[in-house]
C-alpha positions as CSV (number, residue, x, y, z in Angstrom):
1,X,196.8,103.0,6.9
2,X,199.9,103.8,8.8
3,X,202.9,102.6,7.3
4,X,204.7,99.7,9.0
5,X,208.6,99.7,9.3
6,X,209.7,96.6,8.5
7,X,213.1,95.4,8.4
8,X,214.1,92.2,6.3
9,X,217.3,90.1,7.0
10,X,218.4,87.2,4.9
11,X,222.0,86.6,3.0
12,X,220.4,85.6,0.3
13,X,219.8,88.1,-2.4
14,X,217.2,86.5,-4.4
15,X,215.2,85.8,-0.9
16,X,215.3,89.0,-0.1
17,X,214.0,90.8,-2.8
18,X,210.9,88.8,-2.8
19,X,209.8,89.1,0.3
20,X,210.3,93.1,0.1
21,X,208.6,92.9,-3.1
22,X,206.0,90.8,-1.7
23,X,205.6,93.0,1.0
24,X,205.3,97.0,-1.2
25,X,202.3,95.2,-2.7
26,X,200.1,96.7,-0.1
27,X,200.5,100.3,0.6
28,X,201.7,100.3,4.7
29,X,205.0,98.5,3.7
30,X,207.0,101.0,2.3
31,X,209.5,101.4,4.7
32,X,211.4,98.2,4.6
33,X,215.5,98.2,5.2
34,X,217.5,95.1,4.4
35,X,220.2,93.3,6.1
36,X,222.5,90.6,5.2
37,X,224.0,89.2,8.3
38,X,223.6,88.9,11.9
39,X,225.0,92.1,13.7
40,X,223.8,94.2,10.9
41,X,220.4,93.3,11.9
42,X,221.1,94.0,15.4
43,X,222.6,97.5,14.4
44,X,219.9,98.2,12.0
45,X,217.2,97.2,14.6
46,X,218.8,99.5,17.5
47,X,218.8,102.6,15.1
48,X,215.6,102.0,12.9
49,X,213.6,100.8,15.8
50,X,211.0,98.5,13.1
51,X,207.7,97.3,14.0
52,X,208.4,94.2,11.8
53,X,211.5,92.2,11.6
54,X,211.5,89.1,9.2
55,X,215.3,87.3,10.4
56,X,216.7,84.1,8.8
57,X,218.5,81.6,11.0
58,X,221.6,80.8,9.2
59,X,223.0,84.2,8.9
60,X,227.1,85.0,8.7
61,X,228.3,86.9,11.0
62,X,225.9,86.4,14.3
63,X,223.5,83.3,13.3
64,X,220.0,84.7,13.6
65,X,219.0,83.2,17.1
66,X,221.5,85.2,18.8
67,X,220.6,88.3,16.5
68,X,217.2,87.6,18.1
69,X,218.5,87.6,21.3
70,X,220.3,90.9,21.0
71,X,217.6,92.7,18.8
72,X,215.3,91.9,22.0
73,X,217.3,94.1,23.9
74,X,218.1,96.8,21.1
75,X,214.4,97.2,20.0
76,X,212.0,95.8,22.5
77,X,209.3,96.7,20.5
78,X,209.8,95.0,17.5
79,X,207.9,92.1,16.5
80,X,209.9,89.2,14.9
81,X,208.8,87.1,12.4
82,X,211.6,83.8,11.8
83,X,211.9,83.0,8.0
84,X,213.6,79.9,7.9
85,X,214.6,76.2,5.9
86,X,214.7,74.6,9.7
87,X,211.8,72.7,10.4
88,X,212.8,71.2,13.7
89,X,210.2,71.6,16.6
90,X,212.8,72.2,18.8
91,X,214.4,75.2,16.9
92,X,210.5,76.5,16.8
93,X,210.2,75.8,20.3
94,X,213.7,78.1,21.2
95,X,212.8,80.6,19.0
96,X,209.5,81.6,20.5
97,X,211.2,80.9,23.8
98,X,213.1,84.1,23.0
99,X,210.2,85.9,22.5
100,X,209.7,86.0,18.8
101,X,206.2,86.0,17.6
102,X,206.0,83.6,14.4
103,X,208.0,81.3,12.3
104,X,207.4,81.0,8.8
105,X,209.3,78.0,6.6
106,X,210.2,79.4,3.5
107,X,208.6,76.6,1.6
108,X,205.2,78.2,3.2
109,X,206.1,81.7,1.7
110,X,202.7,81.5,0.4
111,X,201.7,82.2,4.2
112,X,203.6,85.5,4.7
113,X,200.5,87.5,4.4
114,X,198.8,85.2,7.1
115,X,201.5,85.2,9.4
116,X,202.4,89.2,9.0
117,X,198.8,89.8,9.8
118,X,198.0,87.6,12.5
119,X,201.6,89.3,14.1
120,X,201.0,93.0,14.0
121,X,197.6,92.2,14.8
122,X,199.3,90.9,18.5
123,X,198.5,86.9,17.8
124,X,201.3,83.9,17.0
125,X,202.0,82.5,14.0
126,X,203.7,79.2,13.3
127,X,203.9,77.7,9.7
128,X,201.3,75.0,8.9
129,X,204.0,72.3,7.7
130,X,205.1,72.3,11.6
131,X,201.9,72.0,13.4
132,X,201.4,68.7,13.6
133,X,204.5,68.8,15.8
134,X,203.9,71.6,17.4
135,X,199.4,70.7,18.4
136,X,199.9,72.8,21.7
137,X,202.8,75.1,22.3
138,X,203.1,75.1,26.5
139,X,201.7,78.7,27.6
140,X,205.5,79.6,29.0
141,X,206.9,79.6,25.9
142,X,204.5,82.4,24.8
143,X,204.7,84.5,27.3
144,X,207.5,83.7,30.0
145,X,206.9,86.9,32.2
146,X,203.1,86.4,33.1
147,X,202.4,84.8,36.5
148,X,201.6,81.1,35.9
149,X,197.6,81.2,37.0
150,X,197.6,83.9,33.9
151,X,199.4,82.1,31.0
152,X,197.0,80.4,28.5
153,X,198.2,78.1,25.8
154,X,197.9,78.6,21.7
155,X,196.8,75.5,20.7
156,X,197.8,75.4,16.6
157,X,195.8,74.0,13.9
158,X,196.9,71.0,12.4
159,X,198.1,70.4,8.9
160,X,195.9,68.1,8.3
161,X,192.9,70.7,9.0
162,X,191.1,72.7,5.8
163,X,189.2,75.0,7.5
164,X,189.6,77.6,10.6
165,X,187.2,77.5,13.8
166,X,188.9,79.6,16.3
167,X,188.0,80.2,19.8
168,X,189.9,82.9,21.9
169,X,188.9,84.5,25.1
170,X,189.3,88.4,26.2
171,X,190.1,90.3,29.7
172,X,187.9,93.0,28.4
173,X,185.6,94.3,25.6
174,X,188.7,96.7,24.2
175,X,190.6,93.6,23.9
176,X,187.7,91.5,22.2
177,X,187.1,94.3,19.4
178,X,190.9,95.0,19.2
179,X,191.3,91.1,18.0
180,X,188.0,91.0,16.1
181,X,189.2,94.2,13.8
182,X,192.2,92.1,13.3
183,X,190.2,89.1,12.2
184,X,187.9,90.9,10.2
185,X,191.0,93.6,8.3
186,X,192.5,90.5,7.0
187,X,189.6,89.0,5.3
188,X,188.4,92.6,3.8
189,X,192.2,92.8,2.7
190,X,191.9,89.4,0.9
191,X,189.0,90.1,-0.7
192,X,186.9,87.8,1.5
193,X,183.3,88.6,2.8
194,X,182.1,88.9,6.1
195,X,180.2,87.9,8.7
196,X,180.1,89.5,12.4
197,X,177.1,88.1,15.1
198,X,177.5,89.7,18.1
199,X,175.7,92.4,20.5
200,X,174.5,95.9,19.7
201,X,177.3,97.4,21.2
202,X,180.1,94.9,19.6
203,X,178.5,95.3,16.4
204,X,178.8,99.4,16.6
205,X,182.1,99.7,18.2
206,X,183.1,97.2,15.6
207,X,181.9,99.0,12.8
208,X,183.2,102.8,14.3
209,X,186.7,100.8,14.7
210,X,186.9,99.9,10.9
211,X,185.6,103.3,9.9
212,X,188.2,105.1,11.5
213,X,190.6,103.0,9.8
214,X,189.7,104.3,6.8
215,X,186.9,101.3,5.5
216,X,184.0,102.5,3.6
217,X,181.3,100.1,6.0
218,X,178.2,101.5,4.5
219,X,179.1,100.5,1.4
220,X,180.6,97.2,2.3
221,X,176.7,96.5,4.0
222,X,175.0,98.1,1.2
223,X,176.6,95.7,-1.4
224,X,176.3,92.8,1.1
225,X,180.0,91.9,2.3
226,X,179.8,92.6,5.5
227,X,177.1,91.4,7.6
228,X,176.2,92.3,10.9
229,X,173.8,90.3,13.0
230,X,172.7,90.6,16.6
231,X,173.7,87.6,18.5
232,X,170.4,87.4,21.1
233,X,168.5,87.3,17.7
234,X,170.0,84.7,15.6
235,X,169.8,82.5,18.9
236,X,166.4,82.7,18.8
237,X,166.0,81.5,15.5
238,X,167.2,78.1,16.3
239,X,166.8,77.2,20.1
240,X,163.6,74.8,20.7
241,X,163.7,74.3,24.4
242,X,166.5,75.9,25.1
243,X,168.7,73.7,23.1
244,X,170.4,74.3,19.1
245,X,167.7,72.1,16.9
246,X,170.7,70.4,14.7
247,X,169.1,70.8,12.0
248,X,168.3,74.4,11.9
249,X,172.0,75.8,13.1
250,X,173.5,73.7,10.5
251,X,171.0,75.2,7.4
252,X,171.1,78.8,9.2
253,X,174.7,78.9,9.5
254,X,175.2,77.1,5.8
255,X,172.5,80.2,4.4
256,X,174.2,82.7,6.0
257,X,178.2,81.9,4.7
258,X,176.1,80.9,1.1
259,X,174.4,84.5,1.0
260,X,177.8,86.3,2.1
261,X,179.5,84.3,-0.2
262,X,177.8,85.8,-3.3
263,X,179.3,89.2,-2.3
264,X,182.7,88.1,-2.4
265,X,184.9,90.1,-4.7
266,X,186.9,87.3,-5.8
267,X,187.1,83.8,-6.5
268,X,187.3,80.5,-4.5
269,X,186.7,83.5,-1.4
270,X,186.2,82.2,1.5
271,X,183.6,83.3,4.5
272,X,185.1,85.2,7.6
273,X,182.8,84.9,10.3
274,X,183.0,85.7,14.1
275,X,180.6,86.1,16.8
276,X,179.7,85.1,20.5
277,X,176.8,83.2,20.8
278,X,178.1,80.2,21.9
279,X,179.7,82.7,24.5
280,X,176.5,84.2,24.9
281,X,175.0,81.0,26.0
282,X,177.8,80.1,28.3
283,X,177.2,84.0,30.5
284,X,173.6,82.8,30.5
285,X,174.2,79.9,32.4
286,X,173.5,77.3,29.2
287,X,176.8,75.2,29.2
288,X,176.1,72.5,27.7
289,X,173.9,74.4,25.0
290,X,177.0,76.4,24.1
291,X,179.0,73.4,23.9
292,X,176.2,71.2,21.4
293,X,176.4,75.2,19.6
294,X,180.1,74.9,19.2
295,X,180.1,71.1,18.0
296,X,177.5,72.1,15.3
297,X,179.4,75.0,14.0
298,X,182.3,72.9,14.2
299,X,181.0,70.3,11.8
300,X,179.7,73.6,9.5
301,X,183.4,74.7,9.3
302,X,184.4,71.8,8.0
303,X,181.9,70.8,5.4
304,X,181.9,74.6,4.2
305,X,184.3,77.8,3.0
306,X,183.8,79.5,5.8
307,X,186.7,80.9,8.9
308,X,185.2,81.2,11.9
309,X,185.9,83.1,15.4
310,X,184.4,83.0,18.6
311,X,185.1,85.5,21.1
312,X,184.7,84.5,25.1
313,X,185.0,86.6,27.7
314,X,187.5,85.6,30.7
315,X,185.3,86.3,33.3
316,X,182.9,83.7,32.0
317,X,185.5,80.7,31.4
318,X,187.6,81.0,34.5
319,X,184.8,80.5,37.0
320,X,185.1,77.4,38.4
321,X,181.6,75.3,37.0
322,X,182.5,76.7,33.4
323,X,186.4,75.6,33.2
324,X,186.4,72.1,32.5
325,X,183.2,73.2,29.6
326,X,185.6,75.7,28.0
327,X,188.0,72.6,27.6
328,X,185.8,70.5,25.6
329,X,184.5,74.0,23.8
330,X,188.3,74.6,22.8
331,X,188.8,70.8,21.3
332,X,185.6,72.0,18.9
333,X,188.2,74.4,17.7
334,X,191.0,74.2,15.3
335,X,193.1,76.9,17.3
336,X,192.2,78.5,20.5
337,X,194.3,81.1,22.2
338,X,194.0,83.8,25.0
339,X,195.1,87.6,24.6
């Protein structure tokens, strides 16, 4: 894996030195500087140029907002992940406004590793504890320099949710793997099986993605954590009439995430599983099949250990008959999102 440059900047000590030990657990973060106050940041950031920066508020010096502000210009490239105590949606709200792409409360540091990855892998990242506040971020705040017909809002989980049913939606099949890899490193990382139901050529230039990155695939299929299913199939085996028989998506799906489960290489794992037949319905012209599709897998998320993606195409959900559909398919979700 290519080592990530990661800068960390907090005045406190103690802080500090557990997230940069927390980070040198896994081998790409090795290269991690550390700065105490404001305009060291911003001087650090101009000359190391870091992929990752984790910045405090409250710094001495320059508070950490303006650092932001500053860095943006220094090193446009980095990615900047707020590690805070301020909880106010507001603050969250200004922060992202500036173009930062997560914001982690330090009473969620159990969350780094979710918010790191879902960052470098080019998503948003806001800590659960503010979600409630913070159900739909507008689509400007993301992303101020897109025209307004192309901004799409991240709508965030809540806290009160247990499980993960994500839908997000693609400009292109480069763009759909891209995010699917992402999805799929993280749950290989945490020691988490996986499923991926999708088309022949998803399912290969899925799995030639994650060999190049250095995963042993034949392997992880031999011994039974990752599963790879073709979409157009597993339709088949519960469509009566063209419409999802409740009862057999609910025992399929349930099977499935119970057989992956027994691969997993750890305990309490839970399922990662992401596909497009609910998409696939919706190109074939079956709306309101691929919407009773996403309510079922909906209520399987939740009864079961199991995170679940769904990839959409945009061409599909921005013609005109399917846009109000894709609104009622996103409320089945507990985050939805556009890259």
């Amino acid at each position: 894996m290519p080592d990530c440059k990661t800068l960390v900047v907090d005045d406190f000590e103690e802080f500090r030195t557990f997230v940069v030990s927390a980070l040198r657990e896994r081998t790409e973060f090795q290269s991690i500087w550390q700065a105490a106050d404001g305009l060291e940041a911003v001087q650090r950031a101009e000359d190391l140029q870091p992929d990752l920066i984790l910045l405090d508020i409250g710094l001495p010096g320059l508070n950490g907002v303006e650092a932001a502000r500053r860095i943006r210009k220094a090193s446009p490239n980095s990615r900047i992940l707020f590690v805070s105590m301020e909880s106010s949606a507001e603050m969250v709200e200004e922060i992202l406004r500036l173009g930062a792409r997560g914001y982690l409360l330090k009473s969620d540091a159990h969350q780094l590793w979710a918010a790191v990855d879902e960052i470098l892998g080019g998503g948003y990242f806001v800590s659960s504890s503010l979600r409630g506040a913070l159900h739909k971020i507008q689509p400007e705040i993301l992303d101020p320099r897109l025209p307004s017909d192309e901004r799409s809002p991240l709508l965030l989980r809540p806290p009160e949710a247990t499980h993960g049913h994500q839908v997000a939606s693609y400009p292109n099949d480069a763009s759909f793997v891209k995010d699917f890899i992402r999805f799929i490193e993280a749950a290989i990382k945490a020691g988490n099986p996986v499923i991926v139901i999708a088309t022949e050529a998803h399912r290969r230039n899925l799995q030639m993605a994650l060999e190049g990155r250095g995963w042993n695939m034949a392997a992880a299929i031999e011994e039974g954590s990752y599963i790879a299913l073709d979409a157009s199939d597993t339709i088949s085996t519960f469509m009566v009439n063209d419409w999802p028989d409740s009862a057999q998506v609910v025992k399929g799906l349930k099977e499935m995430v119970a057989s992956a489960a027994q691969a997993a290489k750890r305990q309490n794992a839970r399922v990662a599983a992401c596909g497009e037949m609910g998409p696939m319905l919706l190109a074939q012209g079956k709306r309101e099949a691929a919407f009773e599709l996403e309510r079922l897998t909906h209520e399987v998320a939740a009864s079961t250990r199991v995170d679940i993606l769904c990839g959409y195409m945009l061409s599909d959900v921005q013609l005109e008959e399917n846009r109000h559909l894709f609104e009622r398919i996103c409320a089945q979700h507990s985050a939805a999102y556009s890259r």
